[in-house]
C-alpha positions as CSV (number, residue, x, y, z in Angstrom):
1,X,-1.5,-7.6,16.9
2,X,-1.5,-7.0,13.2
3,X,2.5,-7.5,12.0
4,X,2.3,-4.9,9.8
5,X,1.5,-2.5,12.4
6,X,4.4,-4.0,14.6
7,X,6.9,-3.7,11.2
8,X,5.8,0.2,10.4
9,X,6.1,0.7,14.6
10,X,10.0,-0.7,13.9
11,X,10.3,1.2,10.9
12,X,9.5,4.3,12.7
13,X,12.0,3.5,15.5
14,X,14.4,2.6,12.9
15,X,14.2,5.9,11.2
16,X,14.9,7.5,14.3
17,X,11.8,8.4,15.8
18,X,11.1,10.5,12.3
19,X,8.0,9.8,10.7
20,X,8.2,11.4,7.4
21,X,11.8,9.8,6.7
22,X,10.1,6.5,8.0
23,X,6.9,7.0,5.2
24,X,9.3,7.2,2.7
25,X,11.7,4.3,3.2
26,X,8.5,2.1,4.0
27,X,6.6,3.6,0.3
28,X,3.6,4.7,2.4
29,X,1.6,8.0,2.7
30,X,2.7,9.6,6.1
31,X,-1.5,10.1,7.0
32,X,-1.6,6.1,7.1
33,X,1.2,5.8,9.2
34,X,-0.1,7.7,11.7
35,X,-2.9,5.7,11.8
36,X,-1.0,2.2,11.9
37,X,0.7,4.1,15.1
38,X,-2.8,5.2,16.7
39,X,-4.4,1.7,16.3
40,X,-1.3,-0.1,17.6
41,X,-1.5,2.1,21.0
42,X,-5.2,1.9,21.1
43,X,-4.9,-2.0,21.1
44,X,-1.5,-1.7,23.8
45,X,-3.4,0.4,25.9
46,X,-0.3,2.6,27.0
47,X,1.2,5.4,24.6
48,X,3.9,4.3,22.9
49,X,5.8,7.6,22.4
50,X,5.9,11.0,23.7
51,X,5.4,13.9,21.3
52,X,6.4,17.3,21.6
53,X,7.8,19.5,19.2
54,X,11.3,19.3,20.0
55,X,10.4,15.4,18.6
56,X,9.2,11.9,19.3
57,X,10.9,9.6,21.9
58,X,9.5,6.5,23.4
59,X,8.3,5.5,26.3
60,X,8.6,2.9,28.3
61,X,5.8,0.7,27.2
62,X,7.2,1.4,23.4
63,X,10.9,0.3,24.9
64,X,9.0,-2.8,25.6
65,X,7.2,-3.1,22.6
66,X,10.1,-2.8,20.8
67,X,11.9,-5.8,21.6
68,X,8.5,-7.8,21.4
69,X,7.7,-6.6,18.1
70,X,11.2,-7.3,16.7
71,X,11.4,-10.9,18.3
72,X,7.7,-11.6,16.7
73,X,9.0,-10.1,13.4
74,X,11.6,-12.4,13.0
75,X,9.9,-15.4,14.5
76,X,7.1,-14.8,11.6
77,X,6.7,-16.7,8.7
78,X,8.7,-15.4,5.5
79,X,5.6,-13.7,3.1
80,X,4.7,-15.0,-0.1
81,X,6.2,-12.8,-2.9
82,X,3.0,-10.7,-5.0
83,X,1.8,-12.3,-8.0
84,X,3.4,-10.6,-11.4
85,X,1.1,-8.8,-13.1
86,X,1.4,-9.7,-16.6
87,X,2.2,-6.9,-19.0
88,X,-0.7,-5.0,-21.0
89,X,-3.2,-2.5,-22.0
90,X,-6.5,-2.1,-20.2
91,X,-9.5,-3.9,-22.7
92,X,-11.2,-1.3,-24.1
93,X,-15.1,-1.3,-24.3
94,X,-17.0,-2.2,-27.5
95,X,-19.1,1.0,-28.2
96,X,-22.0,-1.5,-28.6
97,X,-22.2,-1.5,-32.9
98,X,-20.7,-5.3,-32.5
99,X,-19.3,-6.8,-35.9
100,X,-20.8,-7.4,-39.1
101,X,-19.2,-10.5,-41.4
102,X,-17.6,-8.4,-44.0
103,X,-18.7,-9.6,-47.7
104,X,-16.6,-9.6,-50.9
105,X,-17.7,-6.7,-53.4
106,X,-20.1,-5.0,-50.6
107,X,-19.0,-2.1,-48.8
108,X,-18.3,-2.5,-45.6
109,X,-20.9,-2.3,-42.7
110,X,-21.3,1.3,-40.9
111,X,-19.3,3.4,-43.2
112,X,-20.0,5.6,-45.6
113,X,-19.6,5.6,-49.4
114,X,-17.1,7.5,-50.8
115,X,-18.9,10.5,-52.7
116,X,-17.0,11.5,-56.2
């Protein structure tokens, strides 16, 4: 199992079976969430909660997933922190005139004389 599906499966417990609040605090849209939650039951086998409009609550099998996915969460290896992105403007593209050497007393290349 993928920990990041076990982590967003927490989150969403965490959150109190609410999937929108549980989007938010993990900074993901709420449509991939969903479908972290359907590919972690499709690889269980068992549905891991029980939806109905009144809410979400977990079944057994999520009960039991629960405590396995928190004890591998913390048994996991700490992540390595992203690389900094160092600070700049995206390079802009030549528009394909290149550069001429620019020579004392001539005008310069690809523009235009002054008219009086």
């Amino acid at each position: 199992m993928d920990l990041t599906l076990l982590e967003r499966f927490v989150a969403v417990v965490d959150a109190g079976v609410h999937v929108p609040r549980a989007a938010d605090a993990l900074g993901v849209p709420l449509a991939s969430l969903h479908t972290s939650l359907d590919k972690l039951e499709s690889e269980v086998g068992h549905p891991l909660f029980t939806r109905a409009k009144a809410g979400w609550t977990l079944t057994p099998a999520g009960v039991l997933l629960l405590t396995e996915a928190r004890r591998r969460i913390a048994a996991a290896p700490a992540s390595a922190p992203k690389p900094k992105v160092p600070a700049g403007g995206k390079a802009k593209a030549s528009k394909g005139k290149g550069r001429a050497p620019v020579v004392k007393g001539q005008p310069k290349p690809f523009k235009k004389r002054q008219g009086r």
